[in-house]
N, C-alpha and C positions, 0 to 999 in steps of 0.2 A: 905873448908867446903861445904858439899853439900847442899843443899837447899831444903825444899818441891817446886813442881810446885805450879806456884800463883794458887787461886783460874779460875781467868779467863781462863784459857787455858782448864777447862771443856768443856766451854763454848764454840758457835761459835761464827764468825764476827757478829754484832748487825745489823737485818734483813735491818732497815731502811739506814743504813748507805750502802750497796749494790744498792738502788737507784738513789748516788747523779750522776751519768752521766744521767739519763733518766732525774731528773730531772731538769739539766744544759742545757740539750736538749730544754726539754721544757720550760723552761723560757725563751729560745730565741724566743717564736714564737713571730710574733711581735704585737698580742695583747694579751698578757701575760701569764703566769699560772692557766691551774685550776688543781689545784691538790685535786684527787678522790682517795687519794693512802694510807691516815689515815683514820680514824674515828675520827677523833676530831672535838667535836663540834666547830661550829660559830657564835653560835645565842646567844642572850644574856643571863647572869644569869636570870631569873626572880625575878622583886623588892622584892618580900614576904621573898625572900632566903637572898638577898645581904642587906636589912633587919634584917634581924635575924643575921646575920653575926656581923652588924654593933653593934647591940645590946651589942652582947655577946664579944666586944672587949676589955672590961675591965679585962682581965683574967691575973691576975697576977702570981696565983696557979696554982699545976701541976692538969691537968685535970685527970678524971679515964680511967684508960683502958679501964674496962668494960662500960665504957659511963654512961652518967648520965641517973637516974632514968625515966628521962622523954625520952631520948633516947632510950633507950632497948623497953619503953612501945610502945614508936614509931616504930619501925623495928617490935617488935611481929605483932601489929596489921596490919603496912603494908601483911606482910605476910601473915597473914592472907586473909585477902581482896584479894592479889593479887596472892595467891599460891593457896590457899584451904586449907591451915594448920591450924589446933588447936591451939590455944593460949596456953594452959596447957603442962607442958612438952618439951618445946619447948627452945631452946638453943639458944642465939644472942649474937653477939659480934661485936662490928662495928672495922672496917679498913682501911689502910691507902689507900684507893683507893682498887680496886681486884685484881691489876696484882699483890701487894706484895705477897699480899695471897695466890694466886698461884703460885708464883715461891717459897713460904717457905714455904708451907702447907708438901712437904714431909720431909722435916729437922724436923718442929714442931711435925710431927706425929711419929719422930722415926726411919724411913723408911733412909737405907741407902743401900752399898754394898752386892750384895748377894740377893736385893729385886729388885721386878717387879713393874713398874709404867705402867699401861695400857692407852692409849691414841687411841682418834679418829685416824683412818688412813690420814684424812686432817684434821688440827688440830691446833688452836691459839699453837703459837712457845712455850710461855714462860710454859706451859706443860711442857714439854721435858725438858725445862731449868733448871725447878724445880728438876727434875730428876736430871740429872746432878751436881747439885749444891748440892745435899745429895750422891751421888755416885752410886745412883739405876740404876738399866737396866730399860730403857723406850721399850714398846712395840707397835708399832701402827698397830691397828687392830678396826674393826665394827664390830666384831663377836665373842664373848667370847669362842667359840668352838674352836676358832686357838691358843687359850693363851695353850690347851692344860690341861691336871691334875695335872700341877704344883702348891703345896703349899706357892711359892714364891710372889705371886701377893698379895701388900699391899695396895695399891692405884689405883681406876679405876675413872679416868675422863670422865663424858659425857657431853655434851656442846648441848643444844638445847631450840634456835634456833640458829643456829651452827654458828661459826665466820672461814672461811671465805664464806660459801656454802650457809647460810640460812636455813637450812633443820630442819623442826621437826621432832625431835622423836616421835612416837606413846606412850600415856600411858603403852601398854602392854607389848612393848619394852623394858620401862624404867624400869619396873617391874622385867622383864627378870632380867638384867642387877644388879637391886638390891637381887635378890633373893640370883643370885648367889655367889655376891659379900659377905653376910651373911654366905652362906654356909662356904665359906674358911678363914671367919674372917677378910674381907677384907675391904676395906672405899669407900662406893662412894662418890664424890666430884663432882658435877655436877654444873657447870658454865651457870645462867640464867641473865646474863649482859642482854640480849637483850627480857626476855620473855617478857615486855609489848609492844612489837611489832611484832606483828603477821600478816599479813595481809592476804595473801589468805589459811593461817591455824591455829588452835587453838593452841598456845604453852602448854604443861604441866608441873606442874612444881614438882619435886623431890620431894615436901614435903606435893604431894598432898597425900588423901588417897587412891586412886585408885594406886599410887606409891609404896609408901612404909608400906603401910597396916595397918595404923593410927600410926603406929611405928618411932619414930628417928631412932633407931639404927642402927649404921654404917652410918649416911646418913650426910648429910655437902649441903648445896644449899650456892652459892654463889651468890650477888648481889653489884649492881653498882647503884650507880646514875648519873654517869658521861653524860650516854645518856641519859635518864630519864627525868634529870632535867637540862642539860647543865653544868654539877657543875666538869667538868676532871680536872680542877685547882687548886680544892678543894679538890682530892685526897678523894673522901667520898664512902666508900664501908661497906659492911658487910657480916656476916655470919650468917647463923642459920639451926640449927639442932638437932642432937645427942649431948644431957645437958652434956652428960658426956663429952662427945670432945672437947667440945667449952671449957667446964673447964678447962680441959688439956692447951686447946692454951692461953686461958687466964693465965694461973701461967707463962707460959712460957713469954708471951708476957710482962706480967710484970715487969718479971727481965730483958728482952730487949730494953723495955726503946721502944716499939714498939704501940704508942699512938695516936688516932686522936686528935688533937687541941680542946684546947674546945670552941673556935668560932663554927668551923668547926662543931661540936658537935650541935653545937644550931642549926646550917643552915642548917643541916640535918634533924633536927625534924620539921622545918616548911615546909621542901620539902617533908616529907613523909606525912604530914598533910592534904598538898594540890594538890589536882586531877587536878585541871583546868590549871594549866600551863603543867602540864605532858600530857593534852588530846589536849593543841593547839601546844605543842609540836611535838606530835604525827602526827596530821595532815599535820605540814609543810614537813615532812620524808614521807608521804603518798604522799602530790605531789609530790614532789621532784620524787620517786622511779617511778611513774609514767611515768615522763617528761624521766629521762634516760632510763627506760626501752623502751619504743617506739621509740626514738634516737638509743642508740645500736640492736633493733631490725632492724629496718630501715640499720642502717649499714652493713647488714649480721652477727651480733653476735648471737652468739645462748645461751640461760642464761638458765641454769638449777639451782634447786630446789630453791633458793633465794624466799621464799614463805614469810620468816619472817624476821626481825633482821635488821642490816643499811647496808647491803650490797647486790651487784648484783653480781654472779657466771657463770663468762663468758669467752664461745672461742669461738675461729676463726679456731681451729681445726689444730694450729701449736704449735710451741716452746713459751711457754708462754715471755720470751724475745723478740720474734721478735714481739709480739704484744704489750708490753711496747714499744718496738721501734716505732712502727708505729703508735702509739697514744702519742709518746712522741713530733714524729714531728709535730703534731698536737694540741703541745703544754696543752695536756692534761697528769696527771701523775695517772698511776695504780701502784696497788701490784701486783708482780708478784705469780701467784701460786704457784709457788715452797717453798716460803718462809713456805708455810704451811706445807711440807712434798712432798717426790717424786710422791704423786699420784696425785697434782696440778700443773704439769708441763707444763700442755698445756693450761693453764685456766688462767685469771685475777681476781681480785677482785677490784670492781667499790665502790665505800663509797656512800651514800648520801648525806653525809656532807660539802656542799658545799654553798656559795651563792644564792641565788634564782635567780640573772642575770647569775652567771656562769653554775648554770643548762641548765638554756634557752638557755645560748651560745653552748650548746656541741653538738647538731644536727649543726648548722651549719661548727663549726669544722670539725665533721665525715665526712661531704661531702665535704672536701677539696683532692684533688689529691697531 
């Protein structure tokens, strides 16, 4: 009997699982690992969240998809504040974390063989994944004029402030980008995990009006609080947008049995509540980016656009491997560019998310022979 192929074999090897020699390297140095090669927070929950968590532990009942009343009020009004968007009109839907949502936002939307999934030409993997796991053709391109007059393109991702480059998009950009995506009926999906962190540029965000012309339609902004509020444990993301969309993913999610917790549900309403751990949050990613950027400077790296977001966008102007190599011996762990697509091949990606001692330790490292 012949078989369908498993789902996996869509798919490629799992990015991170291609590092463990660099970082077997580097755990031998002999004062230890720092690994710069995730994003995963280190710093602690903040009490207000693990709090609220703690509260809401008594949940015997199946919680709501679409979140509880106090939740949804909470995500509008974030947005609000932190996009520029309109409360009225407005779509939300919380999830299990963002990468779910990106990797089955094109199953949910429909979108299969025969369709075009538009991607940054350096571009977070699970994009592409998403594609694949619907059976679409993924496109990676920065310029909507290369995708060509084809009627095929049902999904356009843009990501700004970009994961792994840093780079923001311009409003007028963004705009572009939405106009024309309307034009052919098509969804922007724009991934702003990282916009309250900005540093030496303004992020904008998708749902602003300068974007998308006080309009949802067609439009999706995705958000996280994993960096935010330190909460990636907690798997706490959400959506909002186009009322009609989010409705759509909502029936679907339902019969999916595709649900945040409703702990999880509480400790999210007190972390979009509260500003003041998200802004001393902020500042420790501000030194931090600081301390390594003048360390990799100092070393000869040269970092381009990383202006926003938890990461540094960095060469040495070789084979993106021989520079995991040569910072693995030195007991430090990067991404390698590649992982992002062929136009990262000579590039690293450095995280913030590190130790405040193992910061301070990575200059002296670099200057090991």
């Amino acid at each position: 009997m012949n078989r369908p192929a498993p789902v996996s074999s869509r798919l490629p090897d799992f990015t991170w699982d291609t590092l463990d020699a660099a970082a077997a390297k580097a755990a031998a140095h002999p004062d230890g690992l720092i690994n710069l090669s995730m994003g995963t927070p280190v710093d602690p929950v903040p009490p207000v969240i693990r709090q609220a968590l703690a509260d809401a532990s008594n949940a015997p009942g199946y919680p709501l998809t679409a979140g509880t009343p106090a939740l949804r009020e909470a995500i509008a009004e974030w947005v609000a504040r932190a996009c520029g968007a309109g409360v009225n009109g407005l779509g939300v839907l919380p999830t299990i974390g963002s990468k779910e949502l990106v990797a089955w936002l094109p199953t949910l939307l429909g979108i299969g063989p025969g369709d075009i999934v538009v991607v940054p030409s350096i571009a977070y993997p699970t994009y592409e994944d998403g594609a694949r796991l619907a059976g679409a053709t993924t496109v990676r391109t920065d310029s909507l004029t290369a995708v060509g007059p084809t009627s095929r393109v049902r999904l356009v991702w843009v990501n700004s402030p970009g994961n792994p480059t840093g780079r923001v998009l311009p409003a007028t950009h963004l705009r572009k980008v939405v106009d024309w995506a309307r034009e052919r009926g098509a969804v922007v999906a724009s991934d702003e995990c990282y916009l309250p962190l900005g540093w030496d540029a303004e992020p904008v965000s998708v749902l602003s009006p300068e974007v998308c012309g006080g309009s949802y339609d067609s439009v999706l902004a995705v958000h996280s609080l994993s960096k935010r509020s330190n909460l990636a444990g907690y798997r706490a993301g959400f959506v909002a947008g186009d009322p009609a969309l989010v409705a759509e993913l909502l029936k679907i999610r339902k019969h999916a049995g595709m649900i945040v917790p409703a702990p999880v549900q509480a400790a999210m309403v007190a972390a979009l509540d509260d500003q003041a751990h998200a802004d001393a949050q902020r500042e420790r990613y501000r030194a931090r980016r600081e301390r390594l950027r003048a360390a990799f400077a100092a070393a000869g790296f040269t970092i381009e656009h990383s202006e926003a977001g938890l990461y540094l966008w960095m060469t040495r102007d070789e084979d993106c491997w021989e520079t995991v190599d040569w910072l693995a011996r030195r007991g430090i762990l990067v991404a390698a560019g590649v992982f992002y697509g062929p136009a990262g091949s000579r590039h690293v990606r450095v995280a913030l998310t590190e130790s405040d001692e193992h910061i301070s330790a990575v200059a002296a490292r670099l200057a090991e022979q």
